[in-house]
PLY file of the C-alpha trace (Angstrom):
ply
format ascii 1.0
element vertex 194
property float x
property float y
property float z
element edge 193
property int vertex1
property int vertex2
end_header
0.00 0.00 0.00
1.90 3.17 -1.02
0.80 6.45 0.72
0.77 9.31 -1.29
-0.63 12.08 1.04
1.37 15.12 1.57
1.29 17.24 4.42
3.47 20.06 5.12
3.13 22.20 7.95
5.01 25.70 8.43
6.85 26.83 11.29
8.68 29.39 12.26
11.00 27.96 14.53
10.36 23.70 13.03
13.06 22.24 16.33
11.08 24.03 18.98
7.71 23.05 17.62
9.30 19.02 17.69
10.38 19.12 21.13
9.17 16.73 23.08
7.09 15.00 20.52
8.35 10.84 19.50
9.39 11.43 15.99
11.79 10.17 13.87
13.67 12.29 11.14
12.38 10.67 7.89
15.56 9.84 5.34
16.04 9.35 1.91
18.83 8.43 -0.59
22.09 10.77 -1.60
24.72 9.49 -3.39
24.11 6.11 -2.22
23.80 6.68 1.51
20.88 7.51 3.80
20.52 10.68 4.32
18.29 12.98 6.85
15.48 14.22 5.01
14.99 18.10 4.69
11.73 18.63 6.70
10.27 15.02 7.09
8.83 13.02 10.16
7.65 9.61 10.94
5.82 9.79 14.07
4.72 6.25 13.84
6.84 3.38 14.90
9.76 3.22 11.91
12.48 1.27 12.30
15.84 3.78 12.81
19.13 3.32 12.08
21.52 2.29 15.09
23.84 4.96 14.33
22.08 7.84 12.97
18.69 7.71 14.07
17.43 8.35 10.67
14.83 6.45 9.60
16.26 2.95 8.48
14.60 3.19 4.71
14.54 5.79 2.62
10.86 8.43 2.02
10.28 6.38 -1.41
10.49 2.74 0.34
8.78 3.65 3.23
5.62 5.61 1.45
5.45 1.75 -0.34
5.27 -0.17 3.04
2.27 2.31 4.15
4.39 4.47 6.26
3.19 8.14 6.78
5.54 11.24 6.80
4.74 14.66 7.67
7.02 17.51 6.69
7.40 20.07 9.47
8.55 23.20 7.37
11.20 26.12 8.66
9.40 28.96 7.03
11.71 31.97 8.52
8.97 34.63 6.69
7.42 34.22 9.93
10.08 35.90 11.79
8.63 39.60 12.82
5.05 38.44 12.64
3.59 39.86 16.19
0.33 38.22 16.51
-2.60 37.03 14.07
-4.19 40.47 12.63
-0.39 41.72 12.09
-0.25 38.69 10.07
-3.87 39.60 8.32
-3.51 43.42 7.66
0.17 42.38 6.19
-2.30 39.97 3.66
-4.82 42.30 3.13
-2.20 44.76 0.98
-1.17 44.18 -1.96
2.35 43.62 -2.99
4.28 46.17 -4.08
5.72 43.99 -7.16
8.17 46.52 -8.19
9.78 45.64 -5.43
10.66 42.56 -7.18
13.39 44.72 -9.68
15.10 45.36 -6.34
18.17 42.56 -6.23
18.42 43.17 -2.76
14.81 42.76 -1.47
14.29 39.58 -4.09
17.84 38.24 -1.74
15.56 38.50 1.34
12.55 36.64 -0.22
13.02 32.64 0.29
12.10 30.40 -2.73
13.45 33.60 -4.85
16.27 35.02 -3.21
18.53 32.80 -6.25
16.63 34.12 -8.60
16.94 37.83 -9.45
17.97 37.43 -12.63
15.26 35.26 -14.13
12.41 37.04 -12.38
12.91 39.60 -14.27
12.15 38.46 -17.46
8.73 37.87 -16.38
6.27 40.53 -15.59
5.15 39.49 -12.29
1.83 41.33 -11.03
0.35 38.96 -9.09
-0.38 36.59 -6.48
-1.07 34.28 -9.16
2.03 35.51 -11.34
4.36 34.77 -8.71
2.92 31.07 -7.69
3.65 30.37 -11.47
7.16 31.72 -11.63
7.81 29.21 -8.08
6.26 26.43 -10.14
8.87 27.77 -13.11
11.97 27.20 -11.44
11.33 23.92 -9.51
13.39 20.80 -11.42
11.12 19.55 -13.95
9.75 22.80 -15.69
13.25 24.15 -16.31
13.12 23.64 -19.61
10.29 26.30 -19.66
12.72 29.02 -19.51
12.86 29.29 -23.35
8.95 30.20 -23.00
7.14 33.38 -23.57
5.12 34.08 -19.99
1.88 33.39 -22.06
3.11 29.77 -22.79
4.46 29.51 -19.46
1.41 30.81 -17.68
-0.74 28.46 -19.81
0.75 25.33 -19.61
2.45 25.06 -15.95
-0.35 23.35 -14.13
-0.23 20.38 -16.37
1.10 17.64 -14.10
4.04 16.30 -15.69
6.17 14.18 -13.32
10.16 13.77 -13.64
11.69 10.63 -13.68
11.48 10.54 -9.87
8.30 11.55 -9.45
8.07 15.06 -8.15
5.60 17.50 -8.82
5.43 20.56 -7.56
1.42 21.14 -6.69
-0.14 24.16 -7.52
-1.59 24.68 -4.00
2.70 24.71 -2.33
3.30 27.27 -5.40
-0.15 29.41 -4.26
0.73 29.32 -0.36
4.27 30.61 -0.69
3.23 32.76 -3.09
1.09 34.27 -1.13
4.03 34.17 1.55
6.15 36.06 -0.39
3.73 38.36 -1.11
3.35 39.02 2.72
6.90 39.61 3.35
7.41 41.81 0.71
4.69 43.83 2.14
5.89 43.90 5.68
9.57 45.02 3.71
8.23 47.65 1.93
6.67 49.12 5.26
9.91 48.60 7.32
11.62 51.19 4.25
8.69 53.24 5.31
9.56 53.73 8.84
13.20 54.13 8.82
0 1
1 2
2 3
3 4
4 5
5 6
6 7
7 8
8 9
9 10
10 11
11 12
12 13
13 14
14 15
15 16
16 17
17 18
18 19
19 20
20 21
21 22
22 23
23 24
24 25
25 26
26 27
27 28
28 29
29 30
30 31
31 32
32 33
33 34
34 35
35 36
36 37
37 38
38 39
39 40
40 41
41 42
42 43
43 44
44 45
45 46
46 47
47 48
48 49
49 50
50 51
51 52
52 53
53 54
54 55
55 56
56 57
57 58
58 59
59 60
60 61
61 62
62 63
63 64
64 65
65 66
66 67
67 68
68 69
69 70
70 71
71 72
72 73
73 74
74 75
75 76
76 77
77 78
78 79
79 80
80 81
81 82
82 83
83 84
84 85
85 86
86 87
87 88
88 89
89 90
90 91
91 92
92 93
93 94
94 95
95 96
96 97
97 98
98 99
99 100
100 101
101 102
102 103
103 104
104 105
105 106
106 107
107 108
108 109
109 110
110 111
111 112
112 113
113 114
114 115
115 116
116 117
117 118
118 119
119 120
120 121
121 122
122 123
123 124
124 125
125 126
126 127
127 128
128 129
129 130
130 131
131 132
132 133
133 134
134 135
135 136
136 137
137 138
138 139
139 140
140 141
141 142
142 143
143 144
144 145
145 146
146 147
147 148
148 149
149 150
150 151
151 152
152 153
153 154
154 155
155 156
156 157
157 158
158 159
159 160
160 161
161 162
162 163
163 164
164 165
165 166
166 167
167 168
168 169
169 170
170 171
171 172
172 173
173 174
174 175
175 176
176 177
177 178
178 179
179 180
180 181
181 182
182 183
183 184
184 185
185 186
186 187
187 188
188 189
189 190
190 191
191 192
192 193
């Protein structure tokens, strides 16, 4: 029985929100070897590794033996939030999105920051713009770069799978979109003040 949910859950501070709970850090394969896992957790009885703790199979094998992993997320965007309506007034503005010809706010935006170059040959003026360029330069739509934004923005939903089986799903590309978008408002009102 292979599981195929995905659940991610953000965090601003991912080791803090762990503590105390009976996990084990999920692992997966790198150059041959078991290595941890970026965010994942197995919070059901998996056997570990003697030595490193890790997860004894790797995300792929264990998904096929029915084993459920949870990604607990660092999302540092948090950092600065005071309280729920800071958080909402921040979403109710829109984005500046010339702040996105800045090189030095795009370096403070995660998913982005690498990007400053290439996000500029796209006109980005929108929540939804932006949640296509993060589907753009995830592995398997590379080859996209070569596209006008109409082709781009028209054909990078369709689920086309590498040869390992990622995907990255429109609803991750909407929610850190809309992240981004957040920051770059509370940025953009930090210039303001000083």
């Amino acid at each position: 029985m292979t599981v195929s949910t995905d659940i991610d859950i953000d965090f601003y501070d991912r080791d803090k929100a762990l503590e105390g709970l009976k996990c084990i850090r999920a692992s997966l394969h790198k150059n041959g070897e078991l290595s941890p896992h970026p965010s994942g957790f197995y919070f059901q009885n998996v056997p570990a590794d003697p030595i490193t703790g890790l997860a004894g199979v790797d995300d792929e094998l264990a998904s096929e033996l029915g084993l459920f992993k949870i990604d607990f997320l660092n999302a540092s965007m948090y950092e600065g939030i005071e309280n729920e309506n800071h958080l909402n007034l921040l979403l109710s503005i829109e984005p500046n999105w010339s702040l996105l010809n800045d090189k030095t706010v795009v370096e403070q935006l995660p998913h982005i920051a690498d990007y400053y170059d290439l996000i500029n040959k796209y006109p980005i003026q929108s929540i939804e713009d932006l949640a296509t360029f993060l589907a753009l330069i995830r592995r398997k739509h590379k080859w996209y770069k070569d596209k006008t934004w109409s082709q781009i923005k028209n054909t990078i939903w369709d689920k086309i799978a590498d040869d390992e089986g990622y995907y990255f799903k429109r609803a991750h590309s909407f929610a850190y979109a809309v992240a981004i978008g957040c920051l770059m408002v509370k940025i953009e009102s930090e210039r303001a003040v000083v």
